[in-house]
N, C-alpha and C positions, 0 to 999 in steps of 0.2 A: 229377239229380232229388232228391235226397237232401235240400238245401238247400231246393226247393221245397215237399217233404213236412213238414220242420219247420217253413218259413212257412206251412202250411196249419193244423195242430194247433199252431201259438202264435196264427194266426188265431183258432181254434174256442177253444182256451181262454180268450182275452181275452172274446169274445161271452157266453161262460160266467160270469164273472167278475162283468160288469158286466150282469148279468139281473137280473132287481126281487129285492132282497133280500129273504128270511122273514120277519125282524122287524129292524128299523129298531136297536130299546134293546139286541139285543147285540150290531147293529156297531159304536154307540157305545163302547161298552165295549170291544170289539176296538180301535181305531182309538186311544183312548188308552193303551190299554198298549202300542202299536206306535210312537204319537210317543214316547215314554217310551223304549222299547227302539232305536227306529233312531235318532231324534234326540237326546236328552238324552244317551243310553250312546255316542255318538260326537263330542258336546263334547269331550270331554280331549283326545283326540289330533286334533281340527281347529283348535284352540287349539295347541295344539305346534306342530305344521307351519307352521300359520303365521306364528308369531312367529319362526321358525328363517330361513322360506323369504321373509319381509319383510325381515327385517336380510341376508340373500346377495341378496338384487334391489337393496337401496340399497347396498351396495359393492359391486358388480357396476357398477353405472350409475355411481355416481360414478369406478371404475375408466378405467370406458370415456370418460367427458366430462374429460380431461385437457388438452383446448385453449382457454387463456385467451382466445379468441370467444365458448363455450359460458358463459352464464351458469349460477352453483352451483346455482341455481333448477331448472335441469334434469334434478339425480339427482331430486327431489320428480316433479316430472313424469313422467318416466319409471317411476320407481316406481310412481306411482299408477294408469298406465295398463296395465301389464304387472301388477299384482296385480287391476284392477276386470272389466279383457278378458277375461284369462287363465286369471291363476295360480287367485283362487276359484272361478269357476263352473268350469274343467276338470279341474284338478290334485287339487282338493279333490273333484269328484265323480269322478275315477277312484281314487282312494284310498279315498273311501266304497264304491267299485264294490266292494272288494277287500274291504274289513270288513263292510258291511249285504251286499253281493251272496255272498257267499261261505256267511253266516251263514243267510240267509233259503232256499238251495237246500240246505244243510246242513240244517235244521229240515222244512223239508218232505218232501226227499227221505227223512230217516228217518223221516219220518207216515208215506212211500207204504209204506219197503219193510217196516214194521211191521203193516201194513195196517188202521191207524188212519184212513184214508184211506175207505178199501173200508168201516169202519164206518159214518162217515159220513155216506158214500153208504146204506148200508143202511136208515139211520134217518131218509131223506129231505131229510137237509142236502147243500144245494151246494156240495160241498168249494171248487170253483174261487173259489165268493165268500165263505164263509166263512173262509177261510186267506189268499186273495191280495189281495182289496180294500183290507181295512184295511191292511192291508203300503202299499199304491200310493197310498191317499189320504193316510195317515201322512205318508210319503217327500212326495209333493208340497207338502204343507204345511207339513212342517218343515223341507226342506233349506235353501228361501229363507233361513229365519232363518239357518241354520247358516252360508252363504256370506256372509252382509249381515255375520255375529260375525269370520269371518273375514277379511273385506276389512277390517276396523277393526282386526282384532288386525294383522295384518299390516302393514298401515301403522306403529300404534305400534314393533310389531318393528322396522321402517326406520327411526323416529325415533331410539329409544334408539341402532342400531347406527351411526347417522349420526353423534351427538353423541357417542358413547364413541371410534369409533376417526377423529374429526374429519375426515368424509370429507365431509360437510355441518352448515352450522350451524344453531341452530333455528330463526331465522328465514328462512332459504333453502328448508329443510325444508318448514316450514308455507305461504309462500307458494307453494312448486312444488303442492304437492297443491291448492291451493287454484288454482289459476293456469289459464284457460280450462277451468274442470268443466265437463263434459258430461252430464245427468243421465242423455240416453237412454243413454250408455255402461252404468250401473245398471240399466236397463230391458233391457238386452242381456243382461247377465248375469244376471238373475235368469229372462228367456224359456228361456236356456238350461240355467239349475238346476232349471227347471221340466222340462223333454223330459228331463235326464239321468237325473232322478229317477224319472218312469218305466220309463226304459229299463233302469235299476239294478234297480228292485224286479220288473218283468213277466218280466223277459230271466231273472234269479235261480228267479223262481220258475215259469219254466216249467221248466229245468231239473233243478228237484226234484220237480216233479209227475209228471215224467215219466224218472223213476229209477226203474231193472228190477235186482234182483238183491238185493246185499246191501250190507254197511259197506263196501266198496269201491268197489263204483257209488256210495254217497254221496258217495265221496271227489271221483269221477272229477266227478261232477254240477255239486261245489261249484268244481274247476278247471275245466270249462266256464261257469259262469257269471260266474264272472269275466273268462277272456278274451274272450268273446262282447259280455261288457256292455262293456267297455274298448273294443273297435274298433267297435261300433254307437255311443258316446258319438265315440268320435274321429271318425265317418263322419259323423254329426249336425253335430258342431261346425263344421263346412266348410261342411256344407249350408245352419246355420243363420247362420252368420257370412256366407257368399255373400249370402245374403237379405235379412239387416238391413243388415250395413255396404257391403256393394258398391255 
């Protein structure tokens, strides 16, 4: 029943959330310093990872394609598929799970148990949509960008690693990625950076809104929110990959 009680009160607070907002000009204002804060302050290290985890996917595959059958075109290929399916839209959003989702139940839950929250409430702001909206419309609007940055940084990652440790040459390279594109494969991963994004910033911040105690529950809150958003993104991507590609 436990499990059910918490889908009831993430129910009610989502309805919460998305109720007619007070004034329009400071969610605006909310909503930009939240792309600012979730997407802009999470460039750097989604830039890293991927140019790290582009150059181990192209000597990886070129590893694996050792059978002179297999044309060199084929690390490109595989590369490209295994970064546009995959590695952006999932890896990169359970990794943001861990930095935005960690961060945004950390900030909330210490509003609640400060009872900056309970303020307010008293002054007739709706905390649920004043604190979690802009969070969820931020996330959905800018993660696209962030994964589209990625999927290109990663690929170049695969180039340079391909040409330096001459696992692929650059015109094998550039023709494999190039070589039967799929555009809905892009549309696949972007549906799914779209639900993960939610599910990163809703799942986050239900469990800081609903942090009881002190600096230790915020601890506890910010480690729930992360494991919680990681296996709902993992449970999603099955759901959603059954759907589109099956």
């Amino acid at each position: 029943m436990t499990w059910l009680t918490s889908l009831g009160r993430y129910y009610m607070l989502m309805v919460r959330t998305f109720s007619k907002p007070e004034k329009f000009s400071i969610y605006r204002k909310q909503i930009t310093k939240e792309i600012e804060s979730l997407g802009i302050g999470s460039l750097g290290i989604v830039a890293i990872i991927s140019m790290f985890m582009g150059a181990v996917i192209t000597i990886q595959s070129a590893f694996g394609f050792e059978s002179p059958w297999i044309p060199l075109y084929a690390v490109g290929v595989a590369s490209r598929d295994s970064i546009v399916l995959e590695f952006s839209p999932t890896i990169v959003s359970l990794i943001l799970a861990g930095k935005v989702g960690s961060n945004i139940a950390s900030e909330i839950g210490t509003m609640r148990v400060t009872e900056q929250i309970d303020a307010l409430e008293i002054m007739g702001i709706n905390p649920s949509g004043y604190l979690i909206l802009p969070k969820i419309v931020a996330a959905v609007f800018i993660n696209p960008f962030l994964i589209i940055i990625s999927m290109f940084l990663a690929l170049l990652g695969g180039y340079v690693a391909g040409i330096f440790t001459h696992a692929v040459t650059s015109y094998e390279y550039i023709y494999g990625i190039q070589y039967d594109f799929r555009p809905f494969n892009v549309t696949y991963a972007l549906v799914k950076t779209v639900v993960f994004a939610f599910i990163i910033t809703s799942v986050s911040a239900y469990h800081g809104f609903y942090t009881n105690g002190g600096a230790l529950e915020v601890g506890r809150s910010s480690t729930k929110a992360v494991v919680y958003s990681s296996i709902i993104i993992l449970l999603f991507n099955v759901l959603i990959t059954q759907l589109l590609l099956a």
